[in-house]
matplotlib code that plots the C-alpha trace (Angstrom):
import matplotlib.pyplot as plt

x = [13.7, 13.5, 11.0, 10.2, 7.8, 9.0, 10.6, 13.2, 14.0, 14.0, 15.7, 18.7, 19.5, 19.2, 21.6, 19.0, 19.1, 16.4, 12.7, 11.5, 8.6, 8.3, 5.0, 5.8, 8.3, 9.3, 12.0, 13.5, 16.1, 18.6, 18.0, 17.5, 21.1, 22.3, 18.9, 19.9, 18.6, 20.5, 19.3, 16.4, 13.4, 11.1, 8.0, 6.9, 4.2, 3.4, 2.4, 4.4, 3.5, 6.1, 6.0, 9.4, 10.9, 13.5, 16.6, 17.7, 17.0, 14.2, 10.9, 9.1, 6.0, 3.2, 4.3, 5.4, 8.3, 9.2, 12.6, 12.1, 9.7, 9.2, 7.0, 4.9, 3.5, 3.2, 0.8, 2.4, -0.2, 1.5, 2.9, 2.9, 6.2, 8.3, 11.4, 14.1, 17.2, 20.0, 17.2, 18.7, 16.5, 16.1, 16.6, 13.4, 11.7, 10.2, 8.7, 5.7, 6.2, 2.7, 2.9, -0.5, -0.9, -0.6, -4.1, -5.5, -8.4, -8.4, -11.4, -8.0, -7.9, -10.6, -10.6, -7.3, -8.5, -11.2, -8.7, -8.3, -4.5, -3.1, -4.0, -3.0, 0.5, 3.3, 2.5, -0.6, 1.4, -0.3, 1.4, 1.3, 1.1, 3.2, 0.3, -0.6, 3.0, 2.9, 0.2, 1.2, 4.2, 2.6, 0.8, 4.0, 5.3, 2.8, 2.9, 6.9, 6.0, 4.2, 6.9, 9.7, 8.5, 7.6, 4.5, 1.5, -2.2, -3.1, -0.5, -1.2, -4.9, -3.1, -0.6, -3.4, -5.9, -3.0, -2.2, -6.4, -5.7, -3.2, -5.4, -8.3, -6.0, -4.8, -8.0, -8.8, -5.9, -6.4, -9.9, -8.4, -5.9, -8.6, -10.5, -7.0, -5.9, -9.4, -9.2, -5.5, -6.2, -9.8, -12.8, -12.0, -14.8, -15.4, -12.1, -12.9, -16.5, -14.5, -11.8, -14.9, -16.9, -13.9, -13.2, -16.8, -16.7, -13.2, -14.8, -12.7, -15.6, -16.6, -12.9, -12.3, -15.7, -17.0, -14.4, -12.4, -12.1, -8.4, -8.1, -9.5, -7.3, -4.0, -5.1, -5.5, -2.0, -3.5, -4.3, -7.9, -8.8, -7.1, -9.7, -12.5, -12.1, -11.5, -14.8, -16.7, -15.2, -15.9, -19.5, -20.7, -20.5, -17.2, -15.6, -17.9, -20.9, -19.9, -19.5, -22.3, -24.4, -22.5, -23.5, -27.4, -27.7, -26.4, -28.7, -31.5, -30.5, -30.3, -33.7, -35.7, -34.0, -33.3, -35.2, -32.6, -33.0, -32.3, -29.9, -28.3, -28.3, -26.4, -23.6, -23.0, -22.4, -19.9, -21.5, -21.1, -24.3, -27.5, -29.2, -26.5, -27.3, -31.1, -30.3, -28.0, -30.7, -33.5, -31.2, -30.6, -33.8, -36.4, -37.3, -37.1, -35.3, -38.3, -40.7, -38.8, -38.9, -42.8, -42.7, -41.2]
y = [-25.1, -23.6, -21.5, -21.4, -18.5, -19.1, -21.6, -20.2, -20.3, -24.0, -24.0, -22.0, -23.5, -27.5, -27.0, -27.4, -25.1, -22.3, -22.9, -22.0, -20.5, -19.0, -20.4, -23.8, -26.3, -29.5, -31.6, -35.2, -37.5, -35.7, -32.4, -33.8, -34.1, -37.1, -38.6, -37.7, -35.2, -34.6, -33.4, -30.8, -29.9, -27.1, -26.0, -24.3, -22.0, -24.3, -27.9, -30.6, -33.6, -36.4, -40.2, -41.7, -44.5, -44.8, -46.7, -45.8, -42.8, -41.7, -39.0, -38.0, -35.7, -35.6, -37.8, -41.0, -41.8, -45.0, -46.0, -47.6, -48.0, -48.2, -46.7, -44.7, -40.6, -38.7, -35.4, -32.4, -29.2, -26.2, -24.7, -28.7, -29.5, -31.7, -33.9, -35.5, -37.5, -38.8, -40.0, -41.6, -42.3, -45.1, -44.3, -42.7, -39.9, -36.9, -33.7, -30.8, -27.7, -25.7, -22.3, -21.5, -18.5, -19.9, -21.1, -17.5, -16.9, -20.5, -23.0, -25.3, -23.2, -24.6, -28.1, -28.9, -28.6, -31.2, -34.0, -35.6, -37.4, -34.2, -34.4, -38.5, -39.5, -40.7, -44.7, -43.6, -42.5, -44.2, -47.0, -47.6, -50.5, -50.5, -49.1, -46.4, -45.9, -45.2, -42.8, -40.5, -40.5, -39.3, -36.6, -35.6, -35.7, -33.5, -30.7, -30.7, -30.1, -26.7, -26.0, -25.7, -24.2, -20.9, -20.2, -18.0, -17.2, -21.0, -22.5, -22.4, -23.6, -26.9, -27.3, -27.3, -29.4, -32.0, -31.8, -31.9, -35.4, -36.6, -35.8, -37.5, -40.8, -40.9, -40.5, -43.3, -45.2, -44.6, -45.9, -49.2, -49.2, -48.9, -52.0, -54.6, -53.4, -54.2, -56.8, -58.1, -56.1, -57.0, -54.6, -51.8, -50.7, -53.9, -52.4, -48.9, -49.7, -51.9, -49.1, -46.8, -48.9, -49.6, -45.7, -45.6, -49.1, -47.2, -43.8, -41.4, -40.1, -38.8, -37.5, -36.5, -35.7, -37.0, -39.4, -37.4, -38.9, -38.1, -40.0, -43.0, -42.9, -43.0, -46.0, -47.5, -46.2, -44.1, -40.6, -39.1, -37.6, -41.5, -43.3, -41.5, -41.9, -45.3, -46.2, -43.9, -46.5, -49.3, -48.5, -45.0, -43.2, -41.1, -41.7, -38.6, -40.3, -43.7, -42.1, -40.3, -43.7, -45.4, -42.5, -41.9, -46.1, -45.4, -42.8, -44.6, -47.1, -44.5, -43.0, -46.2, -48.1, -45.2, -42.3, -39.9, -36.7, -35.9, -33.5, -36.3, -38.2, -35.8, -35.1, -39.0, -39.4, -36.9, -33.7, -30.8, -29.5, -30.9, -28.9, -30.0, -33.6, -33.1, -31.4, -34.5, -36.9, -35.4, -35.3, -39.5, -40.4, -38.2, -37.2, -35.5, -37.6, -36.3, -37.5, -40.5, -41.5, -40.9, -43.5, -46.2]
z = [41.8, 38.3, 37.2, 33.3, 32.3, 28.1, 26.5, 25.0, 28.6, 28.8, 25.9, 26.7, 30.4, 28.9, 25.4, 23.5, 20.1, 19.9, 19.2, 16.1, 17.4, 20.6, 22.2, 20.7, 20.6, 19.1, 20.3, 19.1, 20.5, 18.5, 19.9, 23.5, 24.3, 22.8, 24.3, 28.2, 30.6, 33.6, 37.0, 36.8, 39.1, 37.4, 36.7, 34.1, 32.0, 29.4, 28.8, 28.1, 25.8, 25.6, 24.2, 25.4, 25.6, 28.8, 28.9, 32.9, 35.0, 36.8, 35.6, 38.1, 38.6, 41.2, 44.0, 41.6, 39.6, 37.3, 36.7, 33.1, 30.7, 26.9, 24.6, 27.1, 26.9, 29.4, 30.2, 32.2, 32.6, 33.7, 36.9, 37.5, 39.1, 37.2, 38.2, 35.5, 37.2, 35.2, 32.4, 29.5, 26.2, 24.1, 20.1, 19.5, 21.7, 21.1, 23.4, 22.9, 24.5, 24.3, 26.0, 27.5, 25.8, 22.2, 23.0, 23.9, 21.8, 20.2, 21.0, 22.3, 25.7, 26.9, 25.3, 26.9, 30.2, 29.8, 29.5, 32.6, 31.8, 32.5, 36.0, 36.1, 38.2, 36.3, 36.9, 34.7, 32.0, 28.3, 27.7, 23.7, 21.1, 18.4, 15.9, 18.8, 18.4, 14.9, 14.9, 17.6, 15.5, 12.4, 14.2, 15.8, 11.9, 10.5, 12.9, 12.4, 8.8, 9.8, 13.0, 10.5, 7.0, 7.3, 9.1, 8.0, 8.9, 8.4, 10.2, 13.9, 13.1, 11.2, 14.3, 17.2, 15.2, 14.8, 18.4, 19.1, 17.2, 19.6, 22.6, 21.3, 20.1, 24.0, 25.3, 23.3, 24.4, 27.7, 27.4, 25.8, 29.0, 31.7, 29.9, 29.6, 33.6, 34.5, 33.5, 34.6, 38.1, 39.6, 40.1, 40.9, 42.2, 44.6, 46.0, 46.4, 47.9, 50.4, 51.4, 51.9, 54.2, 56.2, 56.6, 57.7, 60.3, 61.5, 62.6, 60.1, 59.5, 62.1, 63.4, 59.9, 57.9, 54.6, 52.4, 49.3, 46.1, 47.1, 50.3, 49.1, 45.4, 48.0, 49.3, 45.9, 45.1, 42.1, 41.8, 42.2, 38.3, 37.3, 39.6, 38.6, 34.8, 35.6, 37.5, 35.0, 32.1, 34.1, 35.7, 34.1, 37.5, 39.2, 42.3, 43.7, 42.2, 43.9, 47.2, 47.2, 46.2, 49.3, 51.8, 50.7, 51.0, 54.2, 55.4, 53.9, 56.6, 59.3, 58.6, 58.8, 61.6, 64.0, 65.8, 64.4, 63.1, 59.6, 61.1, 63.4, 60.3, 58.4, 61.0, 61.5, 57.8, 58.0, 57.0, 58.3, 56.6, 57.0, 54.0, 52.0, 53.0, 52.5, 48.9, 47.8, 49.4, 47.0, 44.1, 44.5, 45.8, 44.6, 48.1, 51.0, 53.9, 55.5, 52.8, 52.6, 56.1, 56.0, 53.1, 54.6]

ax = plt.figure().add_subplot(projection="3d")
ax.plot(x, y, z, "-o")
ax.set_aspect("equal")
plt.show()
């Protein structure tokens, strides 16, 4: 598997004609090979922001892949391994490479990191309408304009506030997305609170400790930062913040209509830590399971 620690790198081993900058790249169907990719598996030191439409092929990162889809943008962080097979483009696609160190020193290196799509699957790419479209496409536009004349000391400031733009319009998006599936899927959180009780009526928790965010996402056939983001639009809390609501209810349960003690408690619910347990039980509840025992 390919490595790519610049992207001139990249560059040179697909065809593709030299970056104009080093740290940052711009790429259109044109320039991407006729609007093909062949076979490739890499990773790489620099993010990746792409809004493609696919004619056949397949585009794979994470553990999912799609064979064909239109208008959608997809989210690769670095060091993320990334798999293209055979893809073939529609008319109109374009790519950002970002090295990570063009954001040293810029408030950019930090904000990048707080959007969770980089961390979605594949099937979560941003699917766009044709206005979204449009505007990702102006973005895309205006930092060409700065890519290709010659650049001075205002220049990379212009390109990474446009490119700030096009995070905030998909995190937008992506908000508009969670409310139309939510409503063409079901609740989602009906479905996660019923995958979690069943881990709990099955014994997993006990043969394999408290529930992840992850293990429960795999059985929803979505990835972990994706289900969170989506529960938080939905109902204000995370996927953490609904299991830990699921697991005090439950000890709340334990505490009143059993002898147990609060370290029992804890260990049956899966930790391995009762003053972790007593810590999160204060946090929710306002008191001690102690003092809340005494309560009831």
């Amino acid at each position: 598997m390919e490595h790519y620690k610049t992207i001139t790198e990249l560059h040179e081993r697909s065809g593709y004609p030299l970056p104009e900058h080093p740290m940052i790249s711009l790429l259109t169907c044109q320039e991407l090979s006729t609007c093909s990719w062949g076979n490739s598996k890499f990773t790489a030191d620099f993010y990746m922001i792409a809004l493609k439409k696919i004619k056949s092929g397949t585009f794979l990162y994470g553990k999912t892949k799609y064979d064909h889809d239109n208008g959608s943008m997809s989210f690769v962080k670095p060091r993320q391994v990334l798999e293209i097979n055979n893809v073939e483009l529609s008319e109109k696609a374009f790519v950002i490479y970002v090295h990570e160190d063009y954001l040293l020193g810029h408030p950019m290196h930090d904000e990048i990191k707080k959007y969770g799509y980089f961390d979605y699957e594949i099937n979560e790419a941003l699917h766009l309408s044709p206005s979204e479209e449009l505007i990702m496409w102006e973005l895309y536009e205006k930092i060409g304009v700065e890519y290709r004349n010659n650049q001075d000391e205002f220049s990379k400031d212009i390109i990474l506030a446009h490119l700030d733009s096009i995070l905030k319009y998909a995190q937008r998006f992506y908000k508009r997305q969670f409310i139309n599936r939510t409503q063409l899927s079901g609740g989602t959180v009906s479905r996660f609170q019923k995958i979690l009780r069943m881990y709990f009526e099955s014994g997993k928790v006990q043969q394999f400790g408290l529930p992840s965010v992850h293990a429960i996402a795999s059985e929803l056939h979505t990835s972990a930062r994706y289900l969170s983001d989506l529960l938080k639009q939905e109902t204000g809390k995370t996927a953490l913040e609904h299991i830990h609501i699921f697991l005090i209810d439950e000890a709340k349960n334990l505490l009143l209509g059993t002898d147990k003690t609060v370290a029992e408690t804890a260990y049956q619910l899966g930790f391995e830590n009762p003053p972790y347990f007593s810590r999160l039980f204060k946090k929710e509840v306002g008191l001690t399971p102690v003092e809340f025992r005494l309560k009831g």
